[in-house]
Every structure is written in structure tokens, then in C-alpha cells.
PDB file of N, CA, C and O in Angstrom:
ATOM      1  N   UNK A   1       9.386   3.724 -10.134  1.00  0.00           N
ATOM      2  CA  UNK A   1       8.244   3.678  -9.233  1.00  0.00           C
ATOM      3  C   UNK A   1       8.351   2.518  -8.258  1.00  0.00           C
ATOM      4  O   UNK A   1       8.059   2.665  -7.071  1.00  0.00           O
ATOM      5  N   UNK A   2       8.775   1.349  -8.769  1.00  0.00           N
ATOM      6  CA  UNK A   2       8.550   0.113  -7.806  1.00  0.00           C
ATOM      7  C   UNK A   2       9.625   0.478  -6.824  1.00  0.00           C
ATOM      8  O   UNK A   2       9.535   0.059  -5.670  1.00  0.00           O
ATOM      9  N   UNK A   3      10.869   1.403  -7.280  1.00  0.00           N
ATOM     10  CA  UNK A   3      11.756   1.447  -6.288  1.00  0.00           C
ATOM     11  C   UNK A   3      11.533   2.290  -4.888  1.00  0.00           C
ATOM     12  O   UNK A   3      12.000   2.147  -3.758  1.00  0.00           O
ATOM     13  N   UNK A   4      10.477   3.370  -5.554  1.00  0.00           N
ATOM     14  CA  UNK A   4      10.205   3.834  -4.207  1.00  0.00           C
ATOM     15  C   UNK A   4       9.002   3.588  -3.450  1.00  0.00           C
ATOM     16  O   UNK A   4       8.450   4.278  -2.592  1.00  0.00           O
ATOM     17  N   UNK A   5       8.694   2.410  -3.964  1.00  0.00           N
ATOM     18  CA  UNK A   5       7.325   1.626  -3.062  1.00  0.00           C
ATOM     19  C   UNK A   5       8.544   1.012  -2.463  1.00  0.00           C
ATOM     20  O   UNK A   5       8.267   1.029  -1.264  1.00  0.00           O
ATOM     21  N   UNK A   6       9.653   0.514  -2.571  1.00  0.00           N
ATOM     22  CA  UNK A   6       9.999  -0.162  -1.907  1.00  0.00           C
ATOM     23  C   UNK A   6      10.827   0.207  -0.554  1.00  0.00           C
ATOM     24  O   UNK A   6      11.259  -0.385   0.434  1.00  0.00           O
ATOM     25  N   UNK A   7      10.801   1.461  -1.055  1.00  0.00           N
ATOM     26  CA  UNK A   7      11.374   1.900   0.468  1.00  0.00           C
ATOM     27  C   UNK A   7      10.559   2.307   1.560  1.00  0.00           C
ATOM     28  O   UNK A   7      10.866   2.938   2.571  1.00  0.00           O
ATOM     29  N   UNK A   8       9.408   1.814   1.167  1.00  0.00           N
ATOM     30  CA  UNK A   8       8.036   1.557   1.888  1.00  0.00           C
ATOM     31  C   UNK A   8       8.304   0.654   3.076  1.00  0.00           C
ATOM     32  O   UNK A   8       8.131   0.819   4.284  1.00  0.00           O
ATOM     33  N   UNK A   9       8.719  -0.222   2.450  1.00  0.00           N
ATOM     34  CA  UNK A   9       9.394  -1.889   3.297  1.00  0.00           C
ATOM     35  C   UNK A   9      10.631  -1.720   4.659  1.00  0.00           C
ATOM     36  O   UNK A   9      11.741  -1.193   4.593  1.00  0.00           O
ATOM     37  N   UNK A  10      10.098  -2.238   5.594  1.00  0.00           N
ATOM     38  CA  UNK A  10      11.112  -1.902   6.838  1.00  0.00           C
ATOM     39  C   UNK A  10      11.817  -2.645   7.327  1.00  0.00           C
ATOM     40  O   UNK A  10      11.110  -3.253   8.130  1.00  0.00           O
ATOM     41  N   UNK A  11      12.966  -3.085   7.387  1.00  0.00           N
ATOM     42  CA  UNK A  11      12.929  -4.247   8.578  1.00  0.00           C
ATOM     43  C   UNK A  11      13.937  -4.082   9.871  1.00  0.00           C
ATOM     44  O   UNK A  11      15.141  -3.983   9.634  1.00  0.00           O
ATOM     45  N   UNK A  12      13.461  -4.048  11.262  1.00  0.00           N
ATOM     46  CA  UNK A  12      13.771  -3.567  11.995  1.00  0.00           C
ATOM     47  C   UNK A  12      14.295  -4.949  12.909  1.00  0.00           C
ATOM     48  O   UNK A  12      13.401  -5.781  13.064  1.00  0.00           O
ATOM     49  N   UNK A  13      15.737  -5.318  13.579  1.00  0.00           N
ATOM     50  CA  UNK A  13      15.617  -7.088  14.353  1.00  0.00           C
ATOM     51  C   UNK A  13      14.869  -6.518  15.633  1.00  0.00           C
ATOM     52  O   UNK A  13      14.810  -7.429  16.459  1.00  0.00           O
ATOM     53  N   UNK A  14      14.262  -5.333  16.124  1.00  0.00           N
ATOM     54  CA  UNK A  14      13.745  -5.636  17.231  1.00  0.00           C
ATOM     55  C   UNK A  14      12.217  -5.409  17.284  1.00  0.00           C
ATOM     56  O   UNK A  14      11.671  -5.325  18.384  1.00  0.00           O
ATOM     57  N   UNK A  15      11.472  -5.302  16.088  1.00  0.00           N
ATOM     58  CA  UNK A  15       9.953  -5.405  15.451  1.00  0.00           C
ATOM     59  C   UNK A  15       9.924  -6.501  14.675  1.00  0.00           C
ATOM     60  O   UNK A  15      10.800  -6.887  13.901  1.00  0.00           O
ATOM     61  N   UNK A  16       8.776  -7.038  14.938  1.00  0.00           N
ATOM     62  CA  UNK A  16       8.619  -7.963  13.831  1.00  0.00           C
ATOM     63  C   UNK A  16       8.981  -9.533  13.753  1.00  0.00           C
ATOM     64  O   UNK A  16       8.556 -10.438  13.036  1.00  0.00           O
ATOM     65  N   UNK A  17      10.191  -9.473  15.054  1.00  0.00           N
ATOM     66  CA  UNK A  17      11.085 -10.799  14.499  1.00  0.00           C
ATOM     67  C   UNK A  17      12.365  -9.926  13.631  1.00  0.00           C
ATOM     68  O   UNK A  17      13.420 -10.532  13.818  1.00  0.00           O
ATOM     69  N   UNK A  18      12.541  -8.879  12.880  1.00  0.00           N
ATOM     70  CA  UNK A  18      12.934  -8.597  12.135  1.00  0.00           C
ATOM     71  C   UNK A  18      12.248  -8.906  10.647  1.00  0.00           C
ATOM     72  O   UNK A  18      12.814  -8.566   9.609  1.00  0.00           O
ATOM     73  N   UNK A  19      11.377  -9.369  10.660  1.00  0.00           N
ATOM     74  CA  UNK A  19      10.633  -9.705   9.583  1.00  0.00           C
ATOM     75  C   UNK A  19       9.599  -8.228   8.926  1.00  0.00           C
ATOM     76  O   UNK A  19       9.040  -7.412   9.659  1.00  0.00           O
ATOM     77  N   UNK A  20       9.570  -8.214   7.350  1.00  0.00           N
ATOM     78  CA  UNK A  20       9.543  -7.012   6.442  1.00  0.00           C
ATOM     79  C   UNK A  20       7.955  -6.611   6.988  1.00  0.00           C
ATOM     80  O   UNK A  20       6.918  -7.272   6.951  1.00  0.00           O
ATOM     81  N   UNK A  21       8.303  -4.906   7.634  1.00  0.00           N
ATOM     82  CA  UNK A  21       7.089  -4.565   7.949  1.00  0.00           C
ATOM     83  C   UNK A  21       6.758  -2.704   7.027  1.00  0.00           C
ATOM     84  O   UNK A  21       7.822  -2.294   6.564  1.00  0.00           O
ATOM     85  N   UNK A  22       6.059  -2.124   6.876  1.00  0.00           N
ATOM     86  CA  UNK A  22       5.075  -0.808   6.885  1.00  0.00           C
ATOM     87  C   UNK A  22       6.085   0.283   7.335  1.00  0.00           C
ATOM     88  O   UNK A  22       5.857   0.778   8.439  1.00  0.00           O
ATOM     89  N   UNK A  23       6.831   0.593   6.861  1.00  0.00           N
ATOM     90  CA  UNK A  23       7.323   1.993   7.058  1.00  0.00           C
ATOM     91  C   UNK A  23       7.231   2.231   8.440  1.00  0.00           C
ATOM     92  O   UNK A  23       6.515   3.155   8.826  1.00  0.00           O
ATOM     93  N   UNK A  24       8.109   1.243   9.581  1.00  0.00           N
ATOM     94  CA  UNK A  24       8.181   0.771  10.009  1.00  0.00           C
ATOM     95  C   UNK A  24       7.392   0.672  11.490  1.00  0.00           C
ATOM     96  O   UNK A  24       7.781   0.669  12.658  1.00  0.00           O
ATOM     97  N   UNK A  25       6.132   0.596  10.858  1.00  0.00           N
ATOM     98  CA  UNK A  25       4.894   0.313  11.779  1.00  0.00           C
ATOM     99  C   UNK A  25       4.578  -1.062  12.068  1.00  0.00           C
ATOM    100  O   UNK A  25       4.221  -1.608  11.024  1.00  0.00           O
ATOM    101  N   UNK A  26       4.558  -1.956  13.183  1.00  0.00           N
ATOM    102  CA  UNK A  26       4.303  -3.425  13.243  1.00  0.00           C
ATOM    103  C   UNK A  26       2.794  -3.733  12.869  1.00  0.00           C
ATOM    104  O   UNK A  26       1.819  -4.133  13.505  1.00  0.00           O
ATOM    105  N   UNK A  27       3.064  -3.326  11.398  1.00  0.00           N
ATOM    106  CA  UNK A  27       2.002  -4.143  10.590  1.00  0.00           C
ATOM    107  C   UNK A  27       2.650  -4.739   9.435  1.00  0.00           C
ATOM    108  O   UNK A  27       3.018  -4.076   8.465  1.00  0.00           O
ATOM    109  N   UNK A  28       2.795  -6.077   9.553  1.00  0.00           N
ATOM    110  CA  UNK A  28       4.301  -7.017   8.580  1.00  0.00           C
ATOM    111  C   UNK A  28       3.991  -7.048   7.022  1.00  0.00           C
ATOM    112  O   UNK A  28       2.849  -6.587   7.005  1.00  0.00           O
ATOM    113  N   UNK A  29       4.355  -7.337   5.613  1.00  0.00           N
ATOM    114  CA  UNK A  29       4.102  -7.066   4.525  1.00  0.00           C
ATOM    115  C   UNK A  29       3.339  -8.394   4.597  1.00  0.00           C
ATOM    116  O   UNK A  29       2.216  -8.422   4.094  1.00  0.00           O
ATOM    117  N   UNK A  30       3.769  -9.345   5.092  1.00  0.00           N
ATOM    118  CA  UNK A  30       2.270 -10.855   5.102  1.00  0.00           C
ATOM    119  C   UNK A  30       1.069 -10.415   6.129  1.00  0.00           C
ATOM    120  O   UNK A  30       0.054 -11.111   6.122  1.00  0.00           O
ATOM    121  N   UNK A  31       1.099  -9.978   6.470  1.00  0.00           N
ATOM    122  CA  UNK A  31      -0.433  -9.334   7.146  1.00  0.00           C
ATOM    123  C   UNK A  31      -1.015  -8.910   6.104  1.00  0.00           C
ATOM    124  O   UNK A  31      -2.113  -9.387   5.817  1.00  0.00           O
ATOM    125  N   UNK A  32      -0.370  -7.826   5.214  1.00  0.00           N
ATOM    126  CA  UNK A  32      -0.858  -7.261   4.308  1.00  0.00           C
ATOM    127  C   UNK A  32      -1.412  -8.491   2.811  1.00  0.00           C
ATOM    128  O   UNK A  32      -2.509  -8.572   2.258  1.00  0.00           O
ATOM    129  N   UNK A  33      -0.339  -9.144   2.601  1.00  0.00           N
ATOM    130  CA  UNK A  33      -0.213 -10.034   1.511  1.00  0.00           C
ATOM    131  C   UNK A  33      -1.811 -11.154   2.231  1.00  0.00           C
ATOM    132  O   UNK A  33      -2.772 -11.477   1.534  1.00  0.00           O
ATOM    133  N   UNK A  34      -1.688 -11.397   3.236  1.00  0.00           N
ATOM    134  CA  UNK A  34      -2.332 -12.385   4.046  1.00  0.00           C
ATOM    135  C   UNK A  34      -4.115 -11.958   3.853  1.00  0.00           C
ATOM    136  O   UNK A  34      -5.011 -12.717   3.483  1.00  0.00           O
ATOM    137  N   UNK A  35      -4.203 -10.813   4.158  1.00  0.00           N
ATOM    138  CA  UNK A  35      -5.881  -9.855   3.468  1.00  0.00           C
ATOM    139  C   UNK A  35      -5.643 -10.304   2.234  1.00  0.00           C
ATOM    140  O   UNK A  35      -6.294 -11.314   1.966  1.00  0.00           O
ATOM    141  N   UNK A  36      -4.887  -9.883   1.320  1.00  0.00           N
ATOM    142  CA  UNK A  36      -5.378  -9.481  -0.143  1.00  0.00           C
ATOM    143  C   UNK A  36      -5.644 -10.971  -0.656  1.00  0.00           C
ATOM    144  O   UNK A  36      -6.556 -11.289  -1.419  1.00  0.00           O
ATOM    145  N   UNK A  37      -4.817 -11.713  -0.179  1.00  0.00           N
ATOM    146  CA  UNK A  37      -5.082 -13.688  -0.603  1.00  0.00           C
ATOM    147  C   UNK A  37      -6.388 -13.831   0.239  1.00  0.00           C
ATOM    148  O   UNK A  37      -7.216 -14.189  -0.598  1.00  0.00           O
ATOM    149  N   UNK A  38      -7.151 -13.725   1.704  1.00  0.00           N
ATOM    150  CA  UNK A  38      -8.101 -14.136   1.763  1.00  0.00           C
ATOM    151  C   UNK A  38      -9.258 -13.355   0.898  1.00  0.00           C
ATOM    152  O   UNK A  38     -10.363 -13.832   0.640  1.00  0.00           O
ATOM    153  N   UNK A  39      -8.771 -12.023   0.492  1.00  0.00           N
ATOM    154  CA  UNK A  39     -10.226 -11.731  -0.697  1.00  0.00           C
ATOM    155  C   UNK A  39     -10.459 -10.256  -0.345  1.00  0.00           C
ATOM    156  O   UNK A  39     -11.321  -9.588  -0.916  1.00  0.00           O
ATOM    157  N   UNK A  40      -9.446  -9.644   0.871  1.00  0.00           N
ATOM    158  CA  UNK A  40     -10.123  -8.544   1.200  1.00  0.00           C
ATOM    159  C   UNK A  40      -9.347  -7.400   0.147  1.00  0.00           C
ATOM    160  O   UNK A  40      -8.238  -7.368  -0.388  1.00  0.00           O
ATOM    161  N   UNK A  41     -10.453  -6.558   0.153  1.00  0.00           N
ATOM    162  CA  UNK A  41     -10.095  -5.530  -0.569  1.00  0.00           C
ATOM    163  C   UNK A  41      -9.222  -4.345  -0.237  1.00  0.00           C
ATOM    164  O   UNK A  41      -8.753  -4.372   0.900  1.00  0.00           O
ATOM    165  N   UNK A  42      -8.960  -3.488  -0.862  1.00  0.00           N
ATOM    166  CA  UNK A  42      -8.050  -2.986  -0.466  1.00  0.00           C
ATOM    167  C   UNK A  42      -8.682  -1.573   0.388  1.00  0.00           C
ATOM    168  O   UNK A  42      -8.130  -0.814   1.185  1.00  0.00           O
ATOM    169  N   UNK A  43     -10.161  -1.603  -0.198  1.00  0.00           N
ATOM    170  CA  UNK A  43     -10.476  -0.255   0.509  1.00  0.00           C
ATOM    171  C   UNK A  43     -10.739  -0.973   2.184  1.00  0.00           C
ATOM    172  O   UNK A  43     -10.745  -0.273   3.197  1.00  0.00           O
ATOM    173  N   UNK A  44     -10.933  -2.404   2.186  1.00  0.00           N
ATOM    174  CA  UNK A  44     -11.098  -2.578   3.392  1.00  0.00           C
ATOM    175  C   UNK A  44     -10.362  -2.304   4.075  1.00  0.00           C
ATOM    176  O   UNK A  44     -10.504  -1.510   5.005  1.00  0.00           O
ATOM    177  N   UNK A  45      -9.204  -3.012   3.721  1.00  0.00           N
ATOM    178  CA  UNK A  45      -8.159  -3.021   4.657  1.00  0.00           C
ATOM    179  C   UNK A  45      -7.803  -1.579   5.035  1.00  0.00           C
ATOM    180  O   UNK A  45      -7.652  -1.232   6.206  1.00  0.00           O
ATOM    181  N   UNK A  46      -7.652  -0.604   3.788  1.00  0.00           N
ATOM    182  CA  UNK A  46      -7.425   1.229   4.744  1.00  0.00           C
ATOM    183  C   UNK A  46      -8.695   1.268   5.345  1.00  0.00           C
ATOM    184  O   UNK A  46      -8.612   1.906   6.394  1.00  0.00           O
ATOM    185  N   UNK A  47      -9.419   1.009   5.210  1.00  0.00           N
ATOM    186  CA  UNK A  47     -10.646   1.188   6.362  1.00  0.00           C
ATOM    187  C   UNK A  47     -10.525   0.713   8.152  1.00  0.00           C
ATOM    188  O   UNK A  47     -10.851   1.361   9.147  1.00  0.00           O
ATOM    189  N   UNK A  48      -9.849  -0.842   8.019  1.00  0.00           N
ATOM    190  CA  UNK A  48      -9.593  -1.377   9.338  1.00  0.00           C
ATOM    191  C   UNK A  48      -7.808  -1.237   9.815  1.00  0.00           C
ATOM    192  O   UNK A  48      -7.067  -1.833  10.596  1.00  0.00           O
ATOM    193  N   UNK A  49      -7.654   0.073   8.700  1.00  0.00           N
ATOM    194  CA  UNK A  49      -5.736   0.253   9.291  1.00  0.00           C
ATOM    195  C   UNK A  49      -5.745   1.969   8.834  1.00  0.00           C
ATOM    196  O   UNK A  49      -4.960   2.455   8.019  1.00  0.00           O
ATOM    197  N   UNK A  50      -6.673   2.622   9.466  1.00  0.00           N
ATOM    198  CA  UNK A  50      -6.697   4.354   8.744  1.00  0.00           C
ATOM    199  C   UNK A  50      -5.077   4.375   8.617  1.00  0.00           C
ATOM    200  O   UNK A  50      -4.919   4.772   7.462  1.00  0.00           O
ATOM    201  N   UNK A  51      -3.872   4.177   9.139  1.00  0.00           N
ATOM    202  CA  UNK A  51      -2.719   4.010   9.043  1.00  0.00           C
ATOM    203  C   UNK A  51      -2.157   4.388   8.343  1.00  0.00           C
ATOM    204  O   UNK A  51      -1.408   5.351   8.179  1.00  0.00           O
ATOM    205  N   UNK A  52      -2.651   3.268   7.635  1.00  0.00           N
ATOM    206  CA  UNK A  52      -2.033   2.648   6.223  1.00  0.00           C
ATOM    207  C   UNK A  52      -2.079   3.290   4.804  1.00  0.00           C
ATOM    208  O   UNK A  52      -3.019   4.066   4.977  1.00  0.00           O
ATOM    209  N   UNK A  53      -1.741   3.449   3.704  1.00  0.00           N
ATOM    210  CA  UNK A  53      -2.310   4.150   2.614  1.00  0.00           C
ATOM    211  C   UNK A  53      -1.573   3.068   1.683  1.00  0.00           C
ATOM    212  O   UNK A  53      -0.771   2.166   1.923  1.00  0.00           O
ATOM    213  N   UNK A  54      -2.301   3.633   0.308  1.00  0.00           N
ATOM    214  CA  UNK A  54      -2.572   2.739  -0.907  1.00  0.00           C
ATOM    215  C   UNK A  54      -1.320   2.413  -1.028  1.00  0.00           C
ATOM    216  O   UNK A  54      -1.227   1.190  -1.137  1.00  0.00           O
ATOM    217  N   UNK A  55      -0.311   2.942  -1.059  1.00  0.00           N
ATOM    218  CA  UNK A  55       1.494   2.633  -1.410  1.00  0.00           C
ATOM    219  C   UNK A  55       1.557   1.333  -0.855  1.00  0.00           C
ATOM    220  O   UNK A  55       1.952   0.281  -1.356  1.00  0.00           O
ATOM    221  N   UNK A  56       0.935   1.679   0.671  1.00  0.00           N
ATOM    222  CA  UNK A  56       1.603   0.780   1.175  1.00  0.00           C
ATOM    223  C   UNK A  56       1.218  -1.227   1.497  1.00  0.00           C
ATOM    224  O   UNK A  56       1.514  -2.244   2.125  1.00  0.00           O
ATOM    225  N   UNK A  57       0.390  -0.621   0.504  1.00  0.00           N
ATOM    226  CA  UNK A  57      -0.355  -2.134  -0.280  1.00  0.00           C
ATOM    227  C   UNK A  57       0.114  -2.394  -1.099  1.00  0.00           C
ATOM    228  O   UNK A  57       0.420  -3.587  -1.095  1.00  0.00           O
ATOM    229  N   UNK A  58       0.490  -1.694  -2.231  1.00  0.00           N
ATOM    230  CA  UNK A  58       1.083  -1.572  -3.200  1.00  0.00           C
ATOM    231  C   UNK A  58       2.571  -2.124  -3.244  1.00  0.00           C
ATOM    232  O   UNK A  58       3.006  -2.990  -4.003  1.00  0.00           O
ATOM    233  N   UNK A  59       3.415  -1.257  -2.018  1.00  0.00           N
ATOM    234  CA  UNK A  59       4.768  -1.842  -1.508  1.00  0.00           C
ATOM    235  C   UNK A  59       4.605  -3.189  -1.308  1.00  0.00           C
ATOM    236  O   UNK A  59       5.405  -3.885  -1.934  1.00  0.00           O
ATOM    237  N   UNK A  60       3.787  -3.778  -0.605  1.00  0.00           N
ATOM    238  CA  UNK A  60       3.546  -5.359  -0.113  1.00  0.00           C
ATOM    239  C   UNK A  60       3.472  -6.115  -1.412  1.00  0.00           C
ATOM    240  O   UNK A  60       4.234  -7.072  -1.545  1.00  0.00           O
ATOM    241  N   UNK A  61       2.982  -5.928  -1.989  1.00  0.00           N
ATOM    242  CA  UNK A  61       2.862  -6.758  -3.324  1.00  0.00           C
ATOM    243  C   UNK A  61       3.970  -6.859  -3.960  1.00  0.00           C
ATOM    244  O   UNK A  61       4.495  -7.967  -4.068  1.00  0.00           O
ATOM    245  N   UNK A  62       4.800  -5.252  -4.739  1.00  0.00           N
ATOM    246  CA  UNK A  62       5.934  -5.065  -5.117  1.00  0.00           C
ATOM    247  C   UNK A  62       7.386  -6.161  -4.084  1.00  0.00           C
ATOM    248  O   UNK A  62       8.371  -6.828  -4.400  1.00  0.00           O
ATOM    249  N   UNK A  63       6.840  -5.853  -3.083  1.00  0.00           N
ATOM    250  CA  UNK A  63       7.865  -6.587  -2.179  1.00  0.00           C
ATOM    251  C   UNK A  63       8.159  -8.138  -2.565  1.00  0.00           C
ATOM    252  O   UNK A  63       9.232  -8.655  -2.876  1.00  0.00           O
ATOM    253  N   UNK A  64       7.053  -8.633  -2.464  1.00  0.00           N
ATOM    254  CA  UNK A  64       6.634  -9.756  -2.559  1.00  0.00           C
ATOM    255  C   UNK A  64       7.144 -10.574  -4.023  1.00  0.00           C
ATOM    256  O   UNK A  64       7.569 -11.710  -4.233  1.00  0.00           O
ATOM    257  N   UNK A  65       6.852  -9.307  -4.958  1.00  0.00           N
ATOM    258  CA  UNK A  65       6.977 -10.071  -6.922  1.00  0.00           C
ATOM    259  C   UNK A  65       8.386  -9.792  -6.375  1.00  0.00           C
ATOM    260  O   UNK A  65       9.005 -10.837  -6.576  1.00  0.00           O
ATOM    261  N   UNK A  66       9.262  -8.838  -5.741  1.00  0.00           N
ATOM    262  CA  UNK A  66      10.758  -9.049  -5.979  1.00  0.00           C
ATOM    263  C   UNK A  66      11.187  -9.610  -5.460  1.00  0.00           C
ATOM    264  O   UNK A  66      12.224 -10.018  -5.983  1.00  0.00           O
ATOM    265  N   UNK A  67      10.885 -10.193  -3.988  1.00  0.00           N
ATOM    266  CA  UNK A  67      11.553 -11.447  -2.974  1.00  0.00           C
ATOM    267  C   UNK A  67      11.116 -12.886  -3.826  1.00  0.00           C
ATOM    268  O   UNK A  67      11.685 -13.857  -3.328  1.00  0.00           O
ATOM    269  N   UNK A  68      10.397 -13.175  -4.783  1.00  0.00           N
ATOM    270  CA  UNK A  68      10.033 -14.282  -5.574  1.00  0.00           C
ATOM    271  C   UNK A  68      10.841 -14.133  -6.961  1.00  0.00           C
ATOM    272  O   UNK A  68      11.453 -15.153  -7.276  1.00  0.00           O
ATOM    273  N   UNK A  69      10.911 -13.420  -7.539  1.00  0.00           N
ATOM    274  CA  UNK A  69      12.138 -12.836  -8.366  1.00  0.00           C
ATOM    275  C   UNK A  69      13.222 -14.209  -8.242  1.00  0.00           C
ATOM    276  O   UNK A  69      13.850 -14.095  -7.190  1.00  0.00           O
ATOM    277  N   UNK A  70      13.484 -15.035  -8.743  1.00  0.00           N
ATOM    278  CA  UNK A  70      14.736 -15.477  -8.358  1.00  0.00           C
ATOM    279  C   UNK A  70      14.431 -16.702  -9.553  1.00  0.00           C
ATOM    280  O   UNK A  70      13.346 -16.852 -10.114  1.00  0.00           O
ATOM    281  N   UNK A  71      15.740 -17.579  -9.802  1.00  0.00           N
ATOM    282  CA  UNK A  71      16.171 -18.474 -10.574  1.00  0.00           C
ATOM    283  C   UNK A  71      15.831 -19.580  -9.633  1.00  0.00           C
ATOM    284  O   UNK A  71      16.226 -19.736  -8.478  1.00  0.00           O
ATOM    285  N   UNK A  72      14.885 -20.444 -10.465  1.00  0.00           N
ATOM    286  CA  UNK A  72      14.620 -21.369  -9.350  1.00  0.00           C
ATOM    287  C   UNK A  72      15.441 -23.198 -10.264  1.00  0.00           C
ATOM    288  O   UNK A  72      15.303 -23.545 -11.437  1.00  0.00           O
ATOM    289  N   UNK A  73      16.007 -23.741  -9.434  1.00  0.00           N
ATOM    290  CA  UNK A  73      16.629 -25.113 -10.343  1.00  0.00           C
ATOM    291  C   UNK A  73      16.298 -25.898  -9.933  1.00  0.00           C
ATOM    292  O   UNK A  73      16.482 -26.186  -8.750  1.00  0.00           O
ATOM    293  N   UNK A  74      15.411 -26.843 -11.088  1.00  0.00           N
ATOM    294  CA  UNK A  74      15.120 -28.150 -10.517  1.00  0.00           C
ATOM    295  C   UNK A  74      16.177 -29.469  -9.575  1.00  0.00           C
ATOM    296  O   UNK A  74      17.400 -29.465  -9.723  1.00  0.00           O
ATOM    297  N   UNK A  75      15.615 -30.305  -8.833  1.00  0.00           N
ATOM    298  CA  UNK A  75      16.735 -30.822  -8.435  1.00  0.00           C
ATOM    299  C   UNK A  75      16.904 -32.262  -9.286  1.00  0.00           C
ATOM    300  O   UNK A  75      15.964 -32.871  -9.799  1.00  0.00           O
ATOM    301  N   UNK A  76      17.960 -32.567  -9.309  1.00  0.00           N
ATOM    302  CA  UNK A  76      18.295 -33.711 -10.112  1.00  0.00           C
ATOM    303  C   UNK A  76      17.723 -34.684  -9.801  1.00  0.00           C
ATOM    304  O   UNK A  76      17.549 -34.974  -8.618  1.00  0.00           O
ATOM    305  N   UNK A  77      17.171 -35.633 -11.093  1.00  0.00           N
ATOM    306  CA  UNK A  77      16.625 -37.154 -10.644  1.00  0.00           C
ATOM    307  C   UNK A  77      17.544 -37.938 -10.484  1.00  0.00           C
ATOM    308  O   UNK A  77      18.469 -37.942 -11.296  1.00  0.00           O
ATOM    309  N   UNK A  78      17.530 -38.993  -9.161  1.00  0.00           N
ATOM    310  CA  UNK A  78      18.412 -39.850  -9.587  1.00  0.00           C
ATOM    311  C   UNK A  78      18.858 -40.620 -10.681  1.00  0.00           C
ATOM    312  O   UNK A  78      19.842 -41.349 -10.562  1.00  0.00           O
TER     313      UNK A  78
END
């Protein structure tokens, strides 16, 4: 399932910046991420993007837990 939210995710170098957008509509996955952190809901947001559908909220998030995904190493004290 997460794999095919993820082909939700676009990235195009001449939209965006090239930066990860909506099946590739210039609405970016931090626009999306950017609502759901200030508090908005999700029916809002398909309300102010008829566009858009639940996946593709869904994709943004998924996107997001797998671009954070990673081995992180502290750096050495002197």
C-alpha cells in the first residue's frame, strides 16, 4: 500500500524547483505536510483543493516517514 501512495509523489526539474509535488500538480508534498502541522484537517484541505483526494494526503505523509527513514550518527565529541 505505502508503495502505491507513493507513486502519488512527482518530481518534475521544471515544477516546483523540482521539489516533491501531487501527481504532478504544483501543489508540493510541504504545502500539504505544512496544513496538516498548522492543525488543518484533512477534510479541509479537500475542501480548499477539490483537486486533491485522500491518497494524496496520505502520499504526503508516507513520503515524508520515508524521506526521514534514515540512520542518523551522532557527531563525535572532541
Amino acid at each position: 500500500m505505502k508503495s502505491d501512495l507513493l507513486k502519488r509523489i512527482t518530481m518534475e526539474p521544471g515544477k516546483c524547483g523540482g521539489r516533491p509535488c501531487i501527481r504532478g500538480m504544483r501543489i508540493r508534498v510541504q504545502d500539504i505536510l505544512d496544513m496538516l502541522a498548522a492543525g488543518t484537517r484533512e477534510e479541509e484541505i479537500l475542501r480548499d483543493y477539490p483537486y486533491l483526494e485522500p491518497d494524496d494526503i496520505r502520499a504526503s505523509v508516507a513520503y515524508a516517514a520515508a524521506y526521514l527513514d534514515h540512520t542518523v550518527l551522532p557527531a563525535r565529541m572532541a
